[in-house]
N, C-alpha and C positions, 0 to 999 in steps of 0.2 A: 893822238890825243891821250892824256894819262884819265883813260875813264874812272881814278880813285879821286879826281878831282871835279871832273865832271857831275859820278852821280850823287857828288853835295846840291846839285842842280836840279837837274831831272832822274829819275828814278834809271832808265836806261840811255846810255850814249856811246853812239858808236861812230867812227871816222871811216870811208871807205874811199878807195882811192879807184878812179870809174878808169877802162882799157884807153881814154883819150886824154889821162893825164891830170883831168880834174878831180876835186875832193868834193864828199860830201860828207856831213855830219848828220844821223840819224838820233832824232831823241822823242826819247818813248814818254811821257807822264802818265800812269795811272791812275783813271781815279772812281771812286765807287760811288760817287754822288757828284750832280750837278755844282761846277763852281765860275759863278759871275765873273770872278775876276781873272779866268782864266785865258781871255786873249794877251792881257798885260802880262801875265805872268807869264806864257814861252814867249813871248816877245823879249822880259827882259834875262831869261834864261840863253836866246838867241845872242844878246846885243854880249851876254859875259863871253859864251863862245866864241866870239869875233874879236873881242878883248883879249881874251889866249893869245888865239891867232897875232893878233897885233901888237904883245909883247914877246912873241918867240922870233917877231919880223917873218912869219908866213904869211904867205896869201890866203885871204880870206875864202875861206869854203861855203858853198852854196849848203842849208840846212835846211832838213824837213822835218818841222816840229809835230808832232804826232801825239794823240790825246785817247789813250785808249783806256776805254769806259768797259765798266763790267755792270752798274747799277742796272734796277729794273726802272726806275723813273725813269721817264723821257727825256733827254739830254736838250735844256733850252740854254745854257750858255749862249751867248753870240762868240761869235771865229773873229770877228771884225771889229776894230778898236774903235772905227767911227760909230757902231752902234753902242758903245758903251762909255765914248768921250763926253763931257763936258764943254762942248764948244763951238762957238758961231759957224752958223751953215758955210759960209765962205769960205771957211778952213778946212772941212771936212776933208775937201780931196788931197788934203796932206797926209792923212791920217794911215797909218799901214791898215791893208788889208790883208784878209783870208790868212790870221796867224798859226792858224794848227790846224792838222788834215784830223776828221775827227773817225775814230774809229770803232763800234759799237758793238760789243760782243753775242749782245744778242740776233744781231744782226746778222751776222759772218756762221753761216752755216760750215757743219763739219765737212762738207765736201772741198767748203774754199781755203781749209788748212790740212795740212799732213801734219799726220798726228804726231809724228816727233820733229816736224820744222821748230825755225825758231819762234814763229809769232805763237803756235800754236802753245808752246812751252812759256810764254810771253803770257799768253791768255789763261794756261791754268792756271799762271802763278798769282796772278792778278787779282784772281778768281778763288783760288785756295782759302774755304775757310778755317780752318786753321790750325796749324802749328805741325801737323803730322803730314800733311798734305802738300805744304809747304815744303817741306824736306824731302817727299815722293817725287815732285816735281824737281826737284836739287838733282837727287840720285836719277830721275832720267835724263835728265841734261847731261848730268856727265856720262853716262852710258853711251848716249849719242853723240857728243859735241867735244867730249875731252881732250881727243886727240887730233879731230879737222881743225873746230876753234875754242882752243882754249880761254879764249878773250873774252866771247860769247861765257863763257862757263863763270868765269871769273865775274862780269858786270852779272850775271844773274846770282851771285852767291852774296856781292855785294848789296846788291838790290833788298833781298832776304833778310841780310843782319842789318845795314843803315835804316832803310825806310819801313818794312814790314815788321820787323819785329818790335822795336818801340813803339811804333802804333797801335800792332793787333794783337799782338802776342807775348804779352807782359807777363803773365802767369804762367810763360812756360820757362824751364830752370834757363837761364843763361850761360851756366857750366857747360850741360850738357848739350846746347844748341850750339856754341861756340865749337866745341867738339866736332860735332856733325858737318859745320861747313869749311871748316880750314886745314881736311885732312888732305888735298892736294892744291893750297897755295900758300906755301910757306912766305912767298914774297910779301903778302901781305899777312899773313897770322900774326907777327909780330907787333905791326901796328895795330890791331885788335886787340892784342894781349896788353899791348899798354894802356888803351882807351879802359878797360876791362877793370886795371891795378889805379888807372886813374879814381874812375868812378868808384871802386871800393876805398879809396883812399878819402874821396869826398864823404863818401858816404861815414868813414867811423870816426871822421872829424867831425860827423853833424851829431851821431848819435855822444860823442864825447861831450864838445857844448851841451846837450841837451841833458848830461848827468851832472856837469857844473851847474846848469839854472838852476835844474830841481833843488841840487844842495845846497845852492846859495837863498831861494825861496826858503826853504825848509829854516835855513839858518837866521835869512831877517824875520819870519814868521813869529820864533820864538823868542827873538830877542825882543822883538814886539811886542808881545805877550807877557816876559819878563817885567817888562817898562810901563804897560799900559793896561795889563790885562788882558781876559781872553778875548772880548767884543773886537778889540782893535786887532788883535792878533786875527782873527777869523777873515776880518772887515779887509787887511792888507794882504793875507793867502788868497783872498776872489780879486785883489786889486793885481797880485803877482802873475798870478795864472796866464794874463794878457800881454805879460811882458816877457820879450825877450833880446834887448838890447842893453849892451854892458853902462849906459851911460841911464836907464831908466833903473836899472838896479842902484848905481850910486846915488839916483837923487831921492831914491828909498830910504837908503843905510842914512843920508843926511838928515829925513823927517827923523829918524829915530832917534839920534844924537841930536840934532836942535830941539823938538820940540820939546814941551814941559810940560803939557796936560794932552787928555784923553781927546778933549773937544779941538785940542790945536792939532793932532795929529789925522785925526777927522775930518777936519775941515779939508786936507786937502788934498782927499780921497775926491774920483770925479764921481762914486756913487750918490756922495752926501753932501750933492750941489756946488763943489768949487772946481775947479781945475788944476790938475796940483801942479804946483809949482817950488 
């Protein structure tokens, strides 16, 4: 299973192939708060899995979706899609049951994990509050796991930059966390590195627009002002400020050039009762 596709899914996925031939699919979701809708969702996390499966023309593998909680509130989701369906009692027994084995951190005393297995390494990361801790628990994974399972290493560095870091850890540099986790998977640093020039790309094409408004506001403000004086000029700088679509600036520059007094150009400010048009 290519888990760079998978953990767009679940946070951890792994394929394991059991000594009698069969497959199974382990996926891990994290989550630090209670979520309702959480049967539906490894259910339809399950059903994509099986969809792989049934475009590569393999046999479907048995999965064990797995829900492992680090929150201190008491975990009341339902597991069970009939306790959270919409639907006449009659039907219910169609209904899948028992969709995620649920697994609770506080629960799982240190004696029932070895401190560098993988669940254990699973549950600090889950647990890590943040950003340094995060990368403690990196560097022991691969101390331990580098060279038996590097796969194991890889889904948990993935894990790390996909889902942890845009959620929790936005205020730490992304230069230098990028750094930190791609220094033994070349196979994928590259696809990072383009997500990385992507997102800076978006990014200096917003901030660009956002020096065209300004100057283009700045530009009808005064020609505003020019035409009408200052009251109008001020009146259409609080009307510009809300606008930022290239079709809302031209029906601007047209009030300027059509209208021919103070009150016509007024009127069709939405502050001073009309809707402009």
């Amino acid at each position: 299973m290519d888990s760079r596709l998978t953990l767009r899914r679940a946070d951890i996925a792994r394929e394991f192939k059991l000594v009698e031939g069969s497959r199974v699919v382990l996926l891990i979701e994290a989550q630090s708060t209670p979520d309702e809708a959480m049967a539906s969702r490894m259910m339809m996390q399950c059903c994509m899995v099986w969809e792989d499966h049934q475009r590569k023309k393999a046999p479907l593998p048995t999965i064990l979706p797995v829900v492992f909680y680090t929150g201190r509130a008491k975990w009341n989701a339902a597991d069970d899609l009939s306790q959270v369906l919409n639907s006449p009692a009659g039907l219910l027994a169609f209904a899948p049951k028992k969709c995620y084995l649920l697994l609770d951190a506080e629960q799982l005393s240190s004696s029932q994990l070895h401190e560098q297995g993988r669940m254990s390494l699973i549950v600090r990361m889950a647990s890590a509050p943040g950003a340094a801790e995060t990368l403690d628990v990196l560097a022991l994974t691969k101390q331990r796991w580098g060279l038996e399972d590097r796969e194991f290493c890889r889904d948990m560095t993935l894990w790390a930059y996909r889902v942890l870091w845009p959620t929790r850890f936005r205020e730490a540099d992304p230069k230098e966390v990028l750094m930190n986790l791609l220094d033994d998977f070349p196979e994928i640093a590259e696809e990072m590195r383009q997500e990385m020039r992507q997102e800076m790309r978006q990014e200096m094409r917003q901030e660009v627009r956002e020096e065209l408004r300004e100057e283009e506001r700045a530009l009808l403000g005064r020609l505003a002002t020019r035409k009408f004086g200052r009251r109008v000029g001020d009146n259409l700088a609080a009307h510009l400020s809300d606008l930022d679509q290239a079709s809302d600036f031209e029906r601007v520059s047209d009030w300027i050039v059509d209208c021919q007094s103070e009150a016509e150009i007024l009127a069709k400010l939405p502050a001073n009762g009309a809707a402009g048009t």
